[in-house]
C-alpha positions in Angstrom: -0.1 26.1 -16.2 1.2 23.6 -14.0 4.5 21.7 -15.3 7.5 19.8 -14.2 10.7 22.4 -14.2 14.1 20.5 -14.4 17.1 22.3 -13.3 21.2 21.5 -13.5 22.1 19.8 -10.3 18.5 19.8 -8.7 15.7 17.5 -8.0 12.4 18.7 -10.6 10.2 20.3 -8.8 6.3 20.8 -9.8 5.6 24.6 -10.6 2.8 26.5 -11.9 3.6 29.5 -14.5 1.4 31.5 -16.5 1.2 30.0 -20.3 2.7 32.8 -21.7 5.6 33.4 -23.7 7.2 35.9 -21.7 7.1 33.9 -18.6 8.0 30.6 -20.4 11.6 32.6 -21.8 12.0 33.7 -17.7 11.2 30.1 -16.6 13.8 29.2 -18.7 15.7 31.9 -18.7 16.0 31.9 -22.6 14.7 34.5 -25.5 13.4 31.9 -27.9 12.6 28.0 -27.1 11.8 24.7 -29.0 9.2 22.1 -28.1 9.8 18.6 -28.7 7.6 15.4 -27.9 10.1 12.1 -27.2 8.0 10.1 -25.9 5.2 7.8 -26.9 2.5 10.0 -24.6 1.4 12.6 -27.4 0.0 15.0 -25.2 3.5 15.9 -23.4 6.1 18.5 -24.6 9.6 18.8 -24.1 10.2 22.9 -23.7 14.0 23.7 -23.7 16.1 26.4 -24.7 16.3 26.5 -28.6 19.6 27.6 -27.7 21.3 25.6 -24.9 23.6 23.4 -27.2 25.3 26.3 -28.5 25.0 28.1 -24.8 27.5 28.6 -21.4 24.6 26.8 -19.4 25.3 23.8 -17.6 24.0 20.3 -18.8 20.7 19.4 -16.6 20.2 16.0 -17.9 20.8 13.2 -20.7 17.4 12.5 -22.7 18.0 9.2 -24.2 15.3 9.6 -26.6 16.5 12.5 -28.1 20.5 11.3 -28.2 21.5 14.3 -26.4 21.8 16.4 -23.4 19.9 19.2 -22.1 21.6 22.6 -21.6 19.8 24.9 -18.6 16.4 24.5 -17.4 13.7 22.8 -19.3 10.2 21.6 -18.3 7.9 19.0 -19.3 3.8 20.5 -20.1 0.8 19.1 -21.2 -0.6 20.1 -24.8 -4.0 20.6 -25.7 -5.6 20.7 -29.1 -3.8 24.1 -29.8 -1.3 25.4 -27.0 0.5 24.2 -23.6 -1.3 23.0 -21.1 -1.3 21.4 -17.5 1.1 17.9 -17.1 -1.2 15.3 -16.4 -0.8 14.0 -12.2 0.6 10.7 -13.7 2.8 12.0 -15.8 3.9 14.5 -13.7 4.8 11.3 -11.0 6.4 10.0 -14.0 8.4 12.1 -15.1 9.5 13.5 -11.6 10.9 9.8 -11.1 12.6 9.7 -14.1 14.5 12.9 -13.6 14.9 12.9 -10.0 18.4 12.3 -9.9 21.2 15.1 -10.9 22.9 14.0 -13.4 27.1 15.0 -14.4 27.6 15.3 -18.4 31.0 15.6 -19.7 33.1 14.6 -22.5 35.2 11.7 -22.2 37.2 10.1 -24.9 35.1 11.4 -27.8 31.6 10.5 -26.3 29.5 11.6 -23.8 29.5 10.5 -20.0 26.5 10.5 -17.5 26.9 10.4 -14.1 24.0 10.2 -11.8 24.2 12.0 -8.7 22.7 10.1 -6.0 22.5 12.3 -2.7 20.1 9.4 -0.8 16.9 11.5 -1.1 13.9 9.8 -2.3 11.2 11.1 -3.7 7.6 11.7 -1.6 
């Protein structure tokens, strides 16, 4: 299945894994996960770790949609009628733009701080 993997303090990168459970909990190095879909395209998940809140990992990027951070890896798939699936070219372009830039989350004063990373790379 080819998706977009995000990581903590890297630019995504386009991957292809086996849809399988086993190597979707490596991929994300996790034991148990949670799809969401944000966004107005219905045929895009959201896979995280359905434990990274309460987790050690490091923050990998702010999802506005959702009101909070991501904690570790996640990737973005496609969805078929019944299971994952391949992300679409343009949304894979999409979504690679949008999270091309490392972000920083912290704590400050009570509410959370984003810090975009810029290291003057641009993507291809």
């Amino acid at each position: 299945m080819k998706i977009l993997m995000v990581r903590p303090m890297e630019h995504p990168v386009e991957m292809d894994i086996p849809n399988t459970l086993e190597a979707i909990y490596e991929a994300l190095e996790c034991d148990t996960i949670t799809v969401t879909y944000p966004w107005p395209e219905h045929y895009i998940g959201l896979v995280t770790d359905d434990n990274g809140l309460f987790s050690d990992k490091k923050p990998s990027r702010y999802v506005k949609e959702l009101e909070q951070p991501i904690m570790g890896n996640f990737f973005l798939c496609g969805l078929s009628y019944d299971d994952f699936a391949d992300l679409p070219d343009d949304l894979m372009k999409k979504f690679k733009e949008r999270f091309w830039t490392p972000e920083i989350i912290g704590v400050i004063g009570g509410g959370l701080a984003v810090f975009p990373i810029e290291d003057g790379t641009k993507l291809d």
